[in-house]
VEXDREN-2710 file (C-alpha; in Angstrom, 1 decimal):
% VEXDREN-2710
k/r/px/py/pz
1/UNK/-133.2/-21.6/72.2
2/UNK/-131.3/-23.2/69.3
3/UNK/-130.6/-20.3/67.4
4/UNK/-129.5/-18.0/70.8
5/UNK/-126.6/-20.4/71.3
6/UNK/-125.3/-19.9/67.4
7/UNK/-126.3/-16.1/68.2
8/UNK/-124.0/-16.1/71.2
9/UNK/-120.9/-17.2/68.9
10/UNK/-122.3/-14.8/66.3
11/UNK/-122.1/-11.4/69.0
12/UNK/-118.7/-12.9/70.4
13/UNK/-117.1/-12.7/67.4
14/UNK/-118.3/-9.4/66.7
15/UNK/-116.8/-7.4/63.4
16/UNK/-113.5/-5.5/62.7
17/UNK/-111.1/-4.6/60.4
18/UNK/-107.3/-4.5/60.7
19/UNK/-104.0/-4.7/58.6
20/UNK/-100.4/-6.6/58.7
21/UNK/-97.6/-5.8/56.0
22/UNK/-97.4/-9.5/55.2
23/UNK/-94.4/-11.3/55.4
24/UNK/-93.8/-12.0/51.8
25/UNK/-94.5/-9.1/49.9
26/UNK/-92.5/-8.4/46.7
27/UNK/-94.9/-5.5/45.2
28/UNK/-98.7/-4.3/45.7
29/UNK/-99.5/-5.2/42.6
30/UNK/-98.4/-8.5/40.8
31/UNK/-101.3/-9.9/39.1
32/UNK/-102.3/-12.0/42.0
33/UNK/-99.0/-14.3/42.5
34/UNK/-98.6/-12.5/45.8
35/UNK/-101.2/-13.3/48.3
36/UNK/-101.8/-14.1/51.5
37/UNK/-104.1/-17.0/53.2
38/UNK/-106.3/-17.0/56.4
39/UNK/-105.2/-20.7/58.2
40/UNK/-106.5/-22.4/60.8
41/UNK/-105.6/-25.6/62.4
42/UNK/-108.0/-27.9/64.5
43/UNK/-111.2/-26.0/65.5
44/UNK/-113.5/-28.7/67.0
45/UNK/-116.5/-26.4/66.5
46/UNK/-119.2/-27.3/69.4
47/UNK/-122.1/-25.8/71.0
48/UNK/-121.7/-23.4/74.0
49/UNK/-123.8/-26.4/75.5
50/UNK/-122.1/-29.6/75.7
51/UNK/-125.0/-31.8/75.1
52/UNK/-126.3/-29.8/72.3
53/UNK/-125.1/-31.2/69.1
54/UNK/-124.4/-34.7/71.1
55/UNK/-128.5/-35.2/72.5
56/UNK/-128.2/-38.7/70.8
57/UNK/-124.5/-39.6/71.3
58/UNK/-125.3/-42.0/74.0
59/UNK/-122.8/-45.0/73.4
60/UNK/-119.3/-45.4/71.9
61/UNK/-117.2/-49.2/71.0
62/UNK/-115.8/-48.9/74.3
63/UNK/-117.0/-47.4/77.6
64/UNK/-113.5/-45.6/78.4
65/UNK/-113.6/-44.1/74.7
66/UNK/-117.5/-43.4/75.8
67/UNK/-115.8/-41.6/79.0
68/UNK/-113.1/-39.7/77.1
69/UNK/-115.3/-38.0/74.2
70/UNK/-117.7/-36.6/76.9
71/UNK/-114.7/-35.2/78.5
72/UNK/-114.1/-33.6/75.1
73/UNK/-117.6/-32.1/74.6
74/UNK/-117.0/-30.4/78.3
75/UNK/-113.3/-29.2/76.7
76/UNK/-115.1/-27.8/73.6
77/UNK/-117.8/-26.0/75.5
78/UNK/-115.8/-24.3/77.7
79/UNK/-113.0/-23.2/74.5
80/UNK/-116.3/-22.2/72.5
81/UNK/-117.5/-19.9/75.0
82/UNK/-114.3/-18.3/76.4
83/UNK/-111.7/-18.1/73.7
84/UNK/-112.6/-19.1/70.0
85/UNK/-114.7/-16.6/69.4
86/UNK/-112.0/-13.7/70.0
87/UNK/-109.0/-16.2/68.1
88/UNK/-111.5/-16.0/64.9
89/UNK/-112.0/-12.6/65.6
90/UNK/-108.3/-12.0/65.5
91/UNK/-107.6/-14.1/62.7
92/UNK/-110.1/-11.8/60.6
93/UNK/-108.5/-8.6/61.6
94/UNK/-105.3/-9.7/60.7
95/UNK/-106.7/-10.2/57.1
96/UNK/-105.4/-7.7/54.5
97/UNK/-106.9/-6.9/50.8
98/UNK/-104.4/-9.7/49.8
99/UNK/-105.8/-12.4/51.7
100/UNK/-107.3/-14.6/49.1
101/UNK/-109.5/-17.3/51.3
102/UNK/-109.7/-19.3/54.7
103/UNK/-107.9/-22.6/54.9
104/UNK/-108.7/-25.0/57.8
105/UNK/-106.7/-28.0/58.3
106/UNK/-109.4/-30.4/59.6
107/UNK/-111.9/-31.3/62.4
108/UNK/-114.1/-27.9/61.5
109/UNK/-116.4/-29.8/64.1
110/UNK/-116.0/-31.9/66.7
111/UNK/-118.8/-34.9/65.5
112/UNK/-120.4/-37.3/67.9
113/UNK/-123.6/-36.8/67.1
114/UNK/-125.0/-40.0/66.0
115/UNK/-127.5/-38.1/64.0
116/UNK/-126.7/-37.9/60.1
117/UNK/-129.1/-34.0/60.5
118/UNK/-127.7/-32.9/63.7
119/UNK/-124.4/-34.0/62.2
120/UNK/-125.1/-31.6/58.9
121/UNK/-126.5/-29.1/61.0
122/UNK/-123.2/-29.3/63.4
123/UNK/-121.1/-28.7/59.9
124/UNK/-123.3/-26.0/58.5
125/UNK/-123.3/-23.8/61.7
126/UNK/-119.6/-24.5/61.7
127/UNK/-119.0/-23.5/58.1
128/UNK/-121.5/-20.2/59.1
129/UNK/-119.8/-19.2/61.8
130/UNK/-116.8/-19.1/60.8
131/UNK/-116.8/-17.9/57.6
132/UNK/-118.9/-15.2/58.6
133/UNK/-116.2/-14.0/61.2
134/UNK/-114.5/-13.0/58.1
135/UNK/-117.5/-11.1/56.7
136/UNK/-118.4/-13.7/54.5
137/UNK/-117.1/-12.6/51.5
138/UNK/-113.8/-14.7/51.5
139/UNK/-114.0/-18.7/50.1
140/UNK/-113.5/-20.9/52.9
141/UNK/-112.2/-24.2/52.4
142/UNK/-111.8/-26.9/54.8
143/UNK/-109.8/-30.1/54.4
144/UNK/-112.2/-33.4/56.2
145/UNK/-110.8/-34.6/59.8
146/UNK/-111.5/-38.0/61.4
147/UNK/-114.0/-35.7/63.5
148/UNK/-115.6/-34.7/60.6
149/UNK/-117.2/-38.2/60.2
150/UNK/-116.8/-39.2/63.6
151/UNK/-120.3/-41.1/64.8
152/UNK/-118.6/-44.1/66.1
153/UNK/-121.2/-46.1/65.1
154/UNK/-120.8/-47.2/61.7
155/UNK/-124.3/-47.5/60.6
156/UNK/-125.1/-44.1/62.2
157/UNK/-125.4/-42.3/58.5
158/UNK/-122.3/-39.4/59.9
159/UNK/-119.8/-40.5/57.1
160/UNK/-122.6/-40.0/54.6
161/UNK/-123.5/-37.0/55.6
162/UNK/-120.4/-35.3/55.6
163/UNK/-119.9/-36.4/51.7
164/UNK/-123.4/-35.4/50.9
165/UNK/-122.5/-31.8/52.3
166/UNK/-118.9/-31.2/51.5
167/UNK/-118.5/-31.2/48.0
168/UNK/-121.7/-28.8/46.8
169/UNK/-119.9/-26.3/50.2
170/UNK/-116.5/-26.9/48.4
171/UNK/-117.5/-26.0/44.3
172/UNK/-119.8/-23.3/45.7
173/UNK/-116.8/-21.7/47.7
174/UNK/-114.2/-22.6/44.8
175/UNK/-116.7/-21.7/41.5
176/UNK/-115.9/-25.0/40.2
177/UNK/-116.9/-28.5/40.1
178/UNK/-115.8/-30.7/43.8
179/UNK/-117.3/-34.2/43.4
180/UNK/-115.9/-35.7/46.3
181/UNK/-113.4/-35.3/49.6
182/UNK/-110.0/-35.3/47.7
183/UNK/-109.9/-32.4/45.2
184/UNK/-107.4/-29.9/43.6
185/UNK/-107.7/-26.3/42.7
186/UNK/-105.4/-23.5/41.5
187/UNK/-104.8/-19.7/43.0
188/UNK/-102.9/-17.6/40.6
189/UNK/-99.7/-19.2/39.6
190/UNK/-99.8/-22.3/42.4
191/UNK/-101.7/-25.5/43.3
192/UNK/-103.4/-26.6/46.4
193/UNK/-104.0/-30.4/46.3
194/UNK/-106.6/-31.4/49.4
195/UNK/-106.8/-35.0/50.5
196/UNK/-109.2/-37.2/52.7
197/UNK/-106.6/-39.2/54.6
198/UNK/-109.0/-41.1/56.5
199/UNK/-108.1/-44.6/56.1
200/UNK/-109.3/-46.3/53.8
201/UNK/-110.7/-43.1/52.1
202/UNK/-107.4/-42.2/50.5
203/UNK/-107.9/-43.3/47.0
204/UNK/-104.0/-43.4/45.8
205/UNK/-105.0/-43.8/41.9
206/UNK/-107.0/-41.1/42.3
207/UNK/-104.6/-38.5/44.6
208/UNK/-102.1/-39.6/41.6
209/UNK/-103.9/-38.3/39.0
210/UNK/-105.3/-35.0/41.1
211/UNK/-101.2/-34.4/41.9
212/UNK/-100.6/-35.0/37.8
213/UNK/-102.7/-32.3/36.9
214/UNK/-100.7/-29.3/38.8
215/UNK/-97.9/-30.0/36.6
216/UNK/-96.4/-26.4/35.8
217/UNK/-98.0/-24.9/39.3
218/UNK/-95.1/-22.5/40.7
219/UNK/-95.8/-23.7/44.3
220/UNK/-97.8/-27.5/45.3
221/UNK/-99.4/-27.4/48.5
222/UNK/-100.8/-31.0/49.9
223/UNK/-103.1/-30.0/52.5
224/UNK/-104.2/-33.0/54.6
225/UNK/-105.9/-33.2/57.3
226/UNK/-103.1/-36.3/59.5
227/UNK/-99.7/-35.2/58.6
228/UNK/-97.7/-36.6/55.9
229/UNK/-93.9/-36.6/57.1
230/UNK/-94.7/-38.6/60.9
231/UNK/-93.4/-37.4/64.3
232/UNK/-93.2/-40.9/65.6
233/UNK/-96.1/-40.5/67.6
234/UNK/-98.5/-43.1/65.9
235/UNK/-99.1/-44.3/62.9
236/UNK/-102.3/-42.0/62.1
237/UNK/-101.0/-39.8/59.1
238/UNK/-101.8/-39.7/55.2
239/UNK/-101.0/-43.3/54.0
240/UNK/-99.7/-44.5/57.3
241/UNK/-101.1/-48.1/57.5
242/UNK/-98.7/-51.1/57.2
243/UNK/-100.5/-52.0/54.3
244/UNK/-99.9/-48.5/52.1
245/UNK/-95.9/-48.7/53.1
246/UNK/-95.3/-48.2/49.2
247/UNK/-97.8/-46.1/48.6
248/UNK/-96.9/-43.8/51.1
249/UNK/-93.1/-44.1/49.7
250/UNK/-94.0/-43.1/46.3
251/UNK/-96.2/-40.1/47.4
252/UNK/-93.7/-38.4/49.3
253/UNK/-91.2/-39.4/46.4
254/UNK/-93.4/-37.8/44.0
255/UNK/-94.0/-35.1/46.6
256/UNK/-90.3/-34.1/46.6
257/UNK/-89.5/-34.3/43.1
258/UNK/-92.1/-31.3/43.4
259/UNK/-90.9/-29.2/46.0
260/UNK/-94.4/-29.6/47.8
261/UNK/-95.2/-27.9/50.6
262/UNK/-97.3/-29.9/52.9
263/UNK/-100.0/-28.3/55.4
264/UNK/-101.9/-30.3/58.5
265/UNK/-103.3/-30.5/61.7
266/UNK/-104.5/-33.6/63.8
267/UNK/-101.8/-33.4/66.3
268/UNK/-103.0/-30.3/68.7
269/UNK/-99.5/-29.5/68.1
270/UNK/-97.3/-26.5/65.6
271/UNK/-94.9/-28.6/64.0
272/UNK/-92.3/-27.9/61.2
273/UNK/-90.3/-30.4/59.4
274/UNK/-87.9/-29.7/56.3
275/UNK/-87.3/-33.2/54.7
276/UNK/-84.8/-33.6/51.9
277/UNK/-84.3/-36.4/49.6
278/UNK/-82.7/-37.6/46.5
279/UNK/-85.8/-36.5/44.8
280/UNK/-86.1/-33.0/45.7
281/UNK/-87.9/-31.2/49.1
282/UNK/-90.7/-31.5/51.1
283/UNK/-92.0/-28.9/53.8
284/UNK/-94.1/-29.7/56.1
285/UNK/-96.1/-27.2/58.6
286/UNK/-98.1/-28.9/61.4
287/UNK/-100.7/-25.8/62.6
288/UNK/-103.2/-25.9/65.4
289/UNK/-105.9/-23.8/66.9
290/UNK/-107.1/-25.7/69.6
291/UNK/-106.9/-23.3/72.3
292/UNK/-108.6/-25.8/75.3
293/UNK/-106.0/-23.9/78.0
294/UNK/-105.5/-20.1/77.7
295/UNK/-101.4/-20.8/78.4
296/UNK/-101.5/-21.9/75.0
297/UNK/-101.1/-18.6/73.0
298/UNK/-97.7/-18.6/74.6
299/UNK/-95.5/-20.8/72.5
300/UNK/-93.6/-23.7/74.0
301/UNK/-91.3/-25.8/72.2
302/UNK/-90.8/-29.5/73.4
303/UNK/-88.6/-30.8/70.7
304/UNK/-86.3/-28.4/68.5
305/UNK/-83.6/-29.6/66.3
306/UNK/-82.7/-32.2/64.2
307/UNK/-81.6/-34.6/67.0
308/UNK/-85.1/-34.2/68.7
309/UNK/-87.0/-36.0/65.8
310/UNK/-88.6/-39.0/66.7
311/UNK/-88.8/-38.0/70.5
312/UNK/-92.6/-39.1/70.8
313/UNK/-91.6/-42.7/70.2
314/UNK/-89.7/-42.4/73.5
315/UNK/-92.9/-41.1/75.5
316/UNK/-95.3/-44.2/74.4
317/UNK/-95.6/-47.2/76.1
318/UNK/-97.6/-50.9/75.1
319/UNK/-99.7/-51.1/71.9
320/UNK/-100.7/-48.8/69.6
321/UNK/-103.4/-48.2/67.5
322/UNK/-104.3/-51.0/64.8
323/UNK/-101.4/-53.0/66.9
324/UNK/-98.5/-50.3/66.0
325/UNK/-96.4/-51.2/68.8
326/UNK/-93.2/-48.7/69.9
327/UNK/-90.8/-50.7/68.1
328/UNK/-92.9/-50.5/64.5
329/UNK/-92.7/-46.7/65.6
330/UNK/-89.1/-46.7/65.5
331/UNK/-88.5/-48.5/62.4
332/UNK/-90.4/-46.0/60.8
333/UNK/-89.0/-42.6/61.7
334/UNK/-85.2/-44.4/61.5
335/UNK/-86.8/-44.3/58.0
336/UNK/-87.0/-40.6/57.6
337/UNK/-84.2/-39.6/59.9
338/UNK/-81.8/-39.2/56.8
339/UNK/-84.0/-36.9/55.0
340/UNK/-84.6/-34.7/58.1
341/UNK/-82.8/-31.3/57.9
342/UNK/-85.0/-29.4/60.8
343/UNK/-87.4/-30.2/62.7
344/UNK/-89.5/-28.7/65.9
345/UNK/-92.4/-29.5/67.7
346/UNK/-94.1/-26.8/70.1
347/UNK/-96.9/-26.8/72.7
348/UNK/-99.5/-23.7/71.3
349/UNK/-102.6/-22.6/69.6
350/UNK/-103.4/-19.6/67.8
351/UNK/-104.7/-18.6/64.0
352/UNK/-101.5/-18.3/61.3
353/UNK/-101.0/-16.4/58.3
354/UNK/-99.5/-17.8/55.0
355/UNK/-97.9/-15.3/52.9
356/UNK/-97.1/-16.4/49.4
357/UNK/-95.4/-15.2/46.0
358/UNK/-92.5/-15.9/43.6
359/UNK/-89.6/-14.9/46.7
360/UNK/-91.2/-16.9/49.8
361/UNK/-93.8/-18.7/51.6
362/UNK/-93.8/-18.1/55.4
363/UNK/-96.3/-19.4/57.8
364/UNK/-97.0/-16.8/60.7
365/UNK/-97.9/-18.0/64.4
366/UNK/-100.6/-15.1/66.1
367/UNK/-101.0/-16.4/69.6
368/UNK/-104.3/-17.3/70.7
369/UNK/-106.4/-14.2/69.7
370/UNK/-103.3/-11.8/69.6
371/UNK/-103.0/-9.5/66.9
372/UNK/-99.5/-9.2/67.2
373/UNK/-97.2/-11.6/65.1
374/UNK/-95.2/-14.3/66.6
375/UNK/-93.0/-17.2/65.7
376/UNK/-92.7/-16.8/61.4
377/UNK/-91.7/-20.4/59.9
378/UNK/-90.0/-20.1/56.5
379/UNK/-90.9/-22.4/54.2
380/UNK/-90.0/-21.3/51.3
381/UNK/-87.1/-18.8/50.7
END
């Protein structure tokens, strides 16, 4: 019974093989600086069964967040059994020989299980699954969501399990030594820097001194699982309590002075955001493959331009999380306004591809589980 619902994913997906001219091709042959990478945004793996993983998820701190996250277990079922399976599916065709590995931007599972083994097992059949839709030869590395830990009750050993399974995954995936849940590691000529933002995970001293040793890298990526650069929305991004207002300041100073380009998920949303200031650049790309409605391979942009930036604030109404009311909301993207030279925000879900080498890097939107290419977001170029 356990194993036929894994199996189910496993036959969905099936196998195949396919090719796209990437987007950011300078020859066939370059010693590796050009390359391509698989990327996923949200996946909220679950069981075809909605009570399977959660059997012990019986109570949250409130009963209307209680209320909400079975909602969500019903949402993940249903995605997990009609679409998922064919969007990884797609996502692996669309691989080429360049494709170097799989890059997911957080919340690989959905959590709630109040069981530190049924929370491993959740990750493991996640981390199976998927990379097996690939044919399991590709590494497959996944920044950590607030999912990810998510038990809700704090002594219900979730947090620990994810840090006692991540890192051996992460070094056995990269062929080198992951001791914790903010790491660095190098691809040909560039630099992918991966960071817990989980508050108050994010060890600053320590993000420092992983972002000092990719000095010389041709291209940083930050890859984080909340965004860095904030729609306005909340206050739930990398270093966006009150209390880490400077720390957050340097970062994306010492972000820019870089050229970084920034990759995240959290939102459900595709988001781009080019952010310039007197340092240097930052790039941000916002990617999302929840596909919990099938209108959502369709993209649909809600806010597009520079003007549109900071449009969520106007949506919210009364307190926000941790106390963040509205007006704290405002202050802070009248903060990054200046810096903001485009921005959009679209309704969608999908898998992308991220071409890379010396003349571009270009994030490519596939539509649900279309094999045909849609919106391409330059980020470099």
């Amino acid at each position: 019974m356990e194993l036929s619902r894994l199996s189910f994913l496993k036959l969905a997906l099936g196998a195949g093989a396919g090719s796209l001219m990437p987007g950011c091709m300078t020859k066939p042959k370059d010693g590796g600086s050009t390359y391509s990478v698989a990327l996923l945004g949200d996946t909220h793996f679950d069981s075809t069964d909605n009570k399977f993983y959660h059997a012990k998820y019986l109570s949250s701190t409130t009963e209307q967040r209680y209320k909400a996250h079975l909602k969500e277990h019903v949402r993940n079922a249903k995605m997990w059994t009609e679409r998922m399976p064919s969007l990884l599916r797609a996502s692996a065709k669309s691989a080429t020989p360049d494709t170097a590995f799989i890059l997911q931007m957080g919340d690989l599972v959905q959590g709630d299980c109040n069981d530190p083994a049924m929370h491993r097992r959740m990750l493991t059949d996640a981390f199976n699954l998927i990379k097996g839709a690939y044919g399991g030869e590709l590494p497959f590395i996944s920044v950590v969501g607030n999912h990810d830990i998510r038990g809700d009750i704090p002594t219900d050993g979730t947090r620990e399990a994810f840090d006692a399974w991540q890192p051996p995954v992460v070094s056995k995936e990269l062929k080198q030594k992951v001791t914790g849940t903010t790491f660095s590691f190098r691809h040909g000529p560039d630099a992918f820097v991966v960071v817990d933002f989980n508050d108050p995970r994010p060890d600053f001293d320590l993000l420092l001194k992983v972002l000092d040793g990719t000095d010389g890298a041709r291209h940083l990526f930050l890859v984080s699982h909340g965004p860095t650069i904030p729609n306005g929305a909340s206050r739930w991004f990398l270093l966006g309590g009150k209390d880490r207002t400077e720390e957050r300041r340097e970062l994306l100073r010492r972000l820019a002075k870089r050229n970084a380009i920034v990759l995240s998920g959290h939102t459900h949303k595709i988001e781009y955001y080019d952010c310039v200031l007197p340092e240097g650049r930052v790039t941000q790309f916002v990617a999302s493959s929840v596909w919990s409605n099938p209108d959502l391979d369709k993209l649909k942009f809600v806010d597009k331009g520079v003007a549109d930036y900071g449009n969520r604030v106007k949506k919210l109404k009364g307190l926000q999380r941790d106390g963040v009311t509205p007006e704290d909301l405002v202050k802070l993207v009248e903060e990054y306004r200046p810096y903001i030279r485009d921005y959009s925000l679209a309704n969608g879900a999908g898998h992308f591809r991220l071409d890379i080498s010396d003349k571009c890097v270009a994030a490519t939107f596939y539509g649900g589980a279309s094999l045909v290419p849609g919106r391409t977001y330059l980020l470099r170029g």
